[in-house]
C-alpha positions in Angstrom: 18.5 9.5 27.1 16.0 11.3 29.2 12.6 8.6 29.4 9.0 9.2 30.7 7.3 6.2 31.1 4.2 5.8 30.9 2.2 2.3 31.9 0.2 0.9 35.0 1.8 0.0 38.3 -0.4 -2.7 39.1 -1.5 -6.1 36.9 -4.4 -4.8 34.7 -4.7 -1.7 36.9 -6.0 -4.0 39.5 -4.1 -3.2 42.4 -5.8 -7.0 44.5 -4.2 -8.4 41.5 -0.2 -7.1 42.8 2.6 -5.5 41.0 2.5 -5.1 37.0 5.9 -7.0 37.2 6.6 -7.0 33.4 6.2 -3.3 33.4 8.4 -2.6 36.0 10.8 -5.6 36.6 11.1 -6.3 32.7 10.8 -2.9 31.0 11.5 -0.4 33.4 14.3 -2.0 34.8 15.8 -2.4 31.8 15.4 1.4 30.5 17.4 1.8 33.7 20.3 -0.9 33.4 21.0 0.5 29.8 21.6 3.7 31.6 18.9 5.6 30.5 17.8 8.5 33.0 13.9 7.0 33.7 10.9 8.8 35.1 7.7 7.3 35.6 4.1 8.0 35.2 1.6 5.5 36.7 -1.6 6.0 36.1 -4.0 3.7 37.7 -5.4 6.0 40.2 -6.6 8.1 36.7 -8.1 5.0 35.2 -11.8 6.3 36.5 -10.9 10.0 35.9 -9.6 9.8 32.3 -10.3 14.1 31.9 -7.8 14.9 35.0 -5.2 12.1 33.7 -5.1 14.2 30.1 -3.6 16.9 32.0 -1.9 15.3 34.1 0.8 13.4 31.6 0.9 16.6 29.8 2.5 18.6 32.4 4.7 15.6 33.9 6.0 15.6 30.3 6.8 19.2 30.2 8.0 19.0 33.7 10.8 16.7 32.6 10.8 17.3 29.2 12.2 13.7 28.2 13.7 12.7 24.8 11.7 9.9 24.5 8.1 9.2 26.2 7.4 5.8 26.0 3.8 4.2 26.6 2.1 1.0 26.9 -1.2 2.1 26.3 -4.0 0.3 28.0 -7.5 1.4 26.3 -8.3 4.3 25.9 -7.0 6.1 28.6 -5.0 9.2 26.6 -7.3 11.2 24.2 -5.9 12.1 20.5 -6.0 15.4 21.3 -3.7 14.8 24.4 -1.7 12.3 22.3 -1.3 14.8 19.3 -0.1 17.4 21.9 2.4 15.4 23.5 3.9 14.1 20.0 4.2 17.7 19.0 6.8 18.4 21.5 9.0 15.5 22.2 9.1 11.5 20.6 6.4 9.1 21.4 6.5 5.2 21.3 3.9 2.4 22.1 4.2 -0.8 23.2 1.3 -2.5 21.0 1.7 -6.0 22.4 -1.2 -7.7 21.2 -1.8 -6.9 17.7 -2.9 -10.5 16.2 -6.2 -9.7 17.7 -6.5 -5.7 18.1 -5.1 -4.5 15.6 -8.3 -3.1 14.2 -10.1 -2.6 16.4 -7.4 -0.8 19.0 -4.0 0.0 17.1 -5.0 1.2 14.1 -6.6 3.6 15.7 -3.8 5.1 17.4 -1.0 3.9 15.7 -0.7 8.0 13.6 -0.4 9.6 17.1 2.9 8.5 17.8 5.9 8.9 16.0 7.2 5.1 16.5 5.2 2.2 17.2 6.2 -1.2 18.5 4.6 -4.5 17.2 4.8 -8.0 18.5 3.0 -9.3 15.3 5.2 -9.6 12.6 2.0 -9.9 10.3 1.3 -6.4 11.5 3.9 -4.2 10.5 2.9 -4.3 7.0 -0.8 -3.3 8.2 1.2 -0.1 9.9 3.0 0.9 6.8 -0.5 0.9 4.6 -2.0 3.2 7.2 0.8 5.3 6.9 2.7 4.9 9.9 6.4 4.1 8.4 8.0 4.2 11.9 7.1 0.6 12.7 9.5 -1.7 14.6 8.9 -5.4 15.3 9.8 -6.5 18.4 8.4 -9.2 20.9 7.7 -10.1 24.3 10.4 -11.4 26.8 11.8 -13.0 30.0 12.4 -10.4 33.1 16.3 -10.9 33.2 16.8 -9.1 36.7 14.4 -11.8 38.5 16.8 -14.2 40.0 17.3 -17.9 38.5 16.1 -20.4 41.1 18.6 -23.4 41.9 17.7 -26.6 40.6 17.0 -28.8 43.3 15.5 -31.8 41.4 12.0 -32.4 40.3 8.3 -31.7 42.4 6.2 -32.6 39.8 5.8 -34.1 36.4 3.6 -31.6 34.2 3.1 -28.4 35.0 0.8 -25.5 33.4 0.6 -21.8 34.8 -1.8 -19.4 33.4 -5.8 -18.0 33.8 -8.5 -19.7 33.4 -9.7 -20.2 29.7 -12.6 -23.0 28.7 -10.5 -24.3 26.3 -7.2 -24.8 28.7 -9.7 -26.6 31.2 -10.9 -28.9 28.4 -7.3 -29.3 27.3 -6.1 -30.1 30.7 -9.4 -32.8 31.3 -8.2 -34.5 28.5 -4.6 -34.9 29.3 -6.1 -36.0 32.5 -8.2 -38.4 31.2 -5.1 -40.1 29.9 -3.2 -40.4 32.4 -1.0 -37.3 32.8 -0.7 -35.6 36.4 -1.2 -31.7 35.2 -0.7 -29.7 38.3 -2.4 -26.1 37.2 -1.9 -22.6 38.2 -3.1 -19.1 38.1 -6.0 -17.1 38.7 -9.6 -18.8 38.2 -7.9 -22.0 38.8 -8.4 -24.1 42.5 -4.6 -23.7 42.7 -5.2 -20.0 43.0 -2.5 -17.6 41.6 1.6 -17.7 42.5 4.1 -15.0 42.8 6.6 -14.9 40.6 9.2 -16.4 43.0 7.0 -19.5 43.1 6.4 -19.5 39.5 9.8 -19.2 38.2 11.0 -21.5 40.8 8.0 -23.9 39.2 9.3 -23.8 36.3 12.5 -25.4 37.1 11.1 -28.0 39.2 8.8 -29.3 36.8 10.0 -32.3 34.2 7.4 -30.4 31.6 6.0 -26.7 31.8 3.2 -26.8 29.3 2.0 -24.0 27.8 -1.7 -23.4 26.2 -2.7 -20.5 24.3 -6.2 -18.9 24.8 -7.6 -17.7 21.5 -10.1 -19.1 19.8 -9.3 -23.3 19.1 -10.8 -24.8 16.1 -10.8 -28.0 17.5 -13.9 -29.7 16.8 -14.0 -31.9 19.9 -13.7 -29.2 21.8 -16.2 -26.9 19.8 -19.2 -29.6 20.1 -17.9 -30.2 23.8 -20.5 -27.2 24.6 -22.5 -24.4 24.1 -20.2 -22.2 25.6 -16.9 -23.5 23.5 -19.4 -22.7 20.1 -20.6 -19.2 21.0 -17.5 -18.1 22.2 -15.9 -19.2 19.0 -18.2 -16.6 17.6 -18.0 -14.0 20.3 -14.4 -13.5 21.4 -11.8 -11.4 19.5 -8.8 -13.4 20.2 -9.0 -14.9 17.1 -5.4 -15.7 16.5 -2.9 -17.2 18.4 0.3 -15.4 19.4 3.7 -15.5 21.1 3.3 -14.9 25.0 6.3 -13.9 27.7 5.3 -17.6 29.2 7.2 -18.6 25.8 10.3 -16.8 27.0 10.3 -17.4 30.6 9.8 -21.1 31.1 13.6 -21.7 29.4 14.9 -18.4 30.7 14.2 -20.0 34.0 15.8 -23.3 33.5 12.5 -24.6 32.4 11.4 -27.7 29.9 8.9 -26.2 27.5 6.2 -28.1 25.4 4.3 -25.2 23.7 1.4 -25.3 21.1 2.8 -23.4 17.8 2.5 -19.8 17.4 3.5 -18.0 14.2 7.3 -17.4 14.5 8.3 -19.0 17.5 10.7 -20.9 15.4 12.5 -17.2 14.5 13.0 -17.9 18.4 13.6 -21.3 18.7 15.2 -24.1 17.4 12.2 -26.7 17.7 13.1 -29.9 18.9 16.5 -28.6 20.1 15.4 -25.8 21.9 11.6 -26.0 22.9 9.3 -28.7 21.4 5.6 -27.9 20.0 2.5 -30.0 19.4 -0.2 -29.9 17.2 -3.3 -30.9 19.1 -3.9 -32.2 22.2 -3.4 -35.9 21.3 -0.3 -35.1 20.0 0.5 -32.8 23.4 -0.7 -36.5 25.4 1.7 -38.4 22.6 4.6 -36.0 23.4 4.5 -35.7 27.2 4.5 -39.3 27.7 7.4 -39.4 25.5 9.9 -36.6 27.1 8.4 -38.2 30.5 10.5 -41.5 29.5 12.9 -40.3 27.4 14.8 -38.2 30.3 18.8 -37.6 28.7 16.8 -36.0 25.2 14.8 -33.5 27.4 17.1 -32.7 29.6 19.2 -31.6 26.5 16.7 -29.6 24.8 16.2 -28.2 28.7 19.9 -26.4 28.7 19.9 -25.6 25.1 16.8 -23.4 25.4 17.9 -22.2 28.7 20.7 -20.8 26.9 19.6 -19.6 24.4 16.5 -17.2 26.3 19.8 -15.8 28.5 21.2 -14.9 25.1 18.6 -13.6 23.5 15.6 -13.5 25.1 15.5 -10.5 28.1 13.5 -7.6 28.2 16.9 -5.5 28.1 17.7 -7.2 24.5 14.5 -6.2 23.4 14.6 -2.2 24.2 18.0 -2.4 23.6 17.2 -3.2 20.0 14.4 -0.8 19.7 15.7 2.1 21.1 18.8 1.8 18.9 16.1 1.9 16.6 14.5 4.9 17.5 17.9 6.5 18.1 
C-alpha cells in the first residue's frame, strides 16, 4: 500500500523540544517495516501559515496519489474544505489519540471528514457511531519496538517517575517524599530537566519502581484544599478524565517495573498484579512501593511477565498492523 503521512517532525511542533519520536520511530517506522511504500508530509514549518499548508498537502497528495493518507491531526491545521477535498479523492484516517478529554470539543468536529477514524477511548467509539461516523476503529497507544532494549545492569535507583511537570504529580511526589520514598523525577519543568529517550528507556530498567502519574484533573481532596491553584484548575482544565498513556506501554516494554494509577481498560492490557500493579491514591501508592521495595522475588516476577507481554502485544507495529487490516 501506497501511505502519505501526515504528522509533525518535531515534539509539539517545537523543534528546541527534539524529534517527535512516536511519530516517526513508532508509527512511521512501522508503516515501513510492514512493507508499506511511505511518504511523508511534515508540516511544522506550516504551523504559522495554515493558508499555504492547505495547498500544500493537497498537491503532495495528488503528487503521489497514495491509497491511504494517514494523519495525526494536531489542531486545526487542515481546513474542512481541504479535508473534504482530499477525502474525495483517495482514503483518509486520523489518529485521534486523546479523546477522553477532546472529544467534543476537537473530534467531533472532524471526525465526518475522514473516511476512518482511530480512537484510543473505548468510551468513544460509541460517541462516533451516534454522529454518524460508522468507520470507527479502537486502537491504543504503544511502545516504539525499533528503539533498542537497554541491558540490565542492576539497579541506580529505587523509585523512579519520568514525565512534565503537573501540580498534582509535584504534590504526589511531596507526599511520597514526605514518607520516606527516594522519587528521582524527570522531564521537562522538572530540576532534573528532560532525557532522551536512550536515557529514559535505559531508566526504566535501572529503576526497582517506574511510577507513573496521570495528569487530569484528581479529585483528591487533600490535594484540592492543598491550594488555590489545585481548586481553580479543577475547574479550568479540560483533561477531565484519566487515560491510558504510551508511558503505560513502554516502562515493561523496556524491561521496566511499573506501578501505575488505574486508567479505564488498562486491565484489557494487563494482567494486574501479574503483569503491572495499580494503586488507588497516593497512600496506597506509599503502601505499595514500600512493599515491592521489600518484597524483591514477587516484583521481579511481575517485571518479566509484563515485559513479555508489551513485546507480544504492545508495539506500535501491532497496533497499525491491526488497523490497517482494518481499513483494508
Amino acid at each position: 500500500m501506497k501511505i502519505l503521512y501526515v504528522d509533525l517532525k518535531y515534539d509539539y511542533g517545537i523543534e528546541s523540544r527534539g524529534i517527535n519520536h512516536i511519530g516517526r520511530d513508532g508509527f512511521l517506522q512501522s508503516f515501513i517495516d510492514l512493507g508499506h511504500e511511505v511518504f511523508t508530509l511534515y508540516f511544522d514549518e506550516y504551523l504559522t501559515t495554515k493558508d499555504v499548508l492547505q495547498s500544500v498537502v493537497r498537491d503532495r497528495a495528488d503528487e503521489i496519489k497514495p491509497d491511504l493518507i494517514f494523519f495525526i491531526l494536531f489542531l486545526d491545521q487542515f481546513e474542512a474544505k481541504t479535508l473534504e477535498y482530499l477525502k474525495s479523492k483517495y482514503t483518509t484516517v486520523n489518529w485521534f489519540g486523546d479523546d477522553q478529554w477532546r472529544f467534543d470539543a476537537f473530534s467531533s468536529k472532524y471526525a465526518k471528514y475522514f473516511d476512518y477514524c482511530i480512537t484510543t477511548d473505548q468510551y468513544a467509539v460509541s460517541k462516533y457511531k451516534r454522529i454518524g461516523q460508522d468507520n470507527v476503529i479502537y486502537s491504543q497507544w504503544a511502545a516504539i519496538q525499533t528503539h533498542p532494549i537497554p541491558e540490565f545492569q542492576g539497579y541506580q535507583r529505587d523509585v523512579a517517575f519520568i514525565g512534565g511537570f503537573h501540580p498534582y504529580r509535584k504534590w504526589f511526589i511531596d507526599r511520597l517524599i514526605s514518607a520516606g520514598i527516594h522519587v528521582e523525577v524527570f522531564g521537562h519543568g522538572w530540576s532534573g530537566g528532560a532525557i532522551t529517550i536512550a536515557e529514559m528507556n535505559n531508566l526504566f530498567s535501572s529503576s526497582k519502581i517506574n511510577l507513573n502519574i496521570g495528569n487530569s484533573i484528581s479529585f483528591d481532596s487533600r490535594y484540592l484544599l492543598s491550594g488555590i491553584r489545585p481548586l481553580v484548575n479543577s475547574f479550568r482544565s479540560p483533561k477531565n478524565a484519566p487515560q491510558i498513556k504510551a508511558r503505560n506501554f513502554e516502562i515493561p516494554f523496556f524491561n521496566g517495573f511499573q506501578l501505575t494509577d488505574y486508567v479505564p481498560f488498562i486491565e484489557n492490557y494487563f494482567d494486574p498484579g501479574k503483569e503491572i500493579v495499580l494503586y488507588r491514591d497516593v497512600d496506597d501508592a506509599i503502601t505499595t512501593i514500600q512493599y515491592y521495595l521489600e518484597h524483591e522475588a514477587e516484583r521481579e516476577s511481575i517485571k518479566k511477565l509484563g515485559h513479555e507481554r508489551a513485546l507480544r502485544e504492545h508495539g506500535y507495529i501491532n497496533r497499525l498492523q491491526d488497523a490497517i487490516g482494518k481499513i483494508q
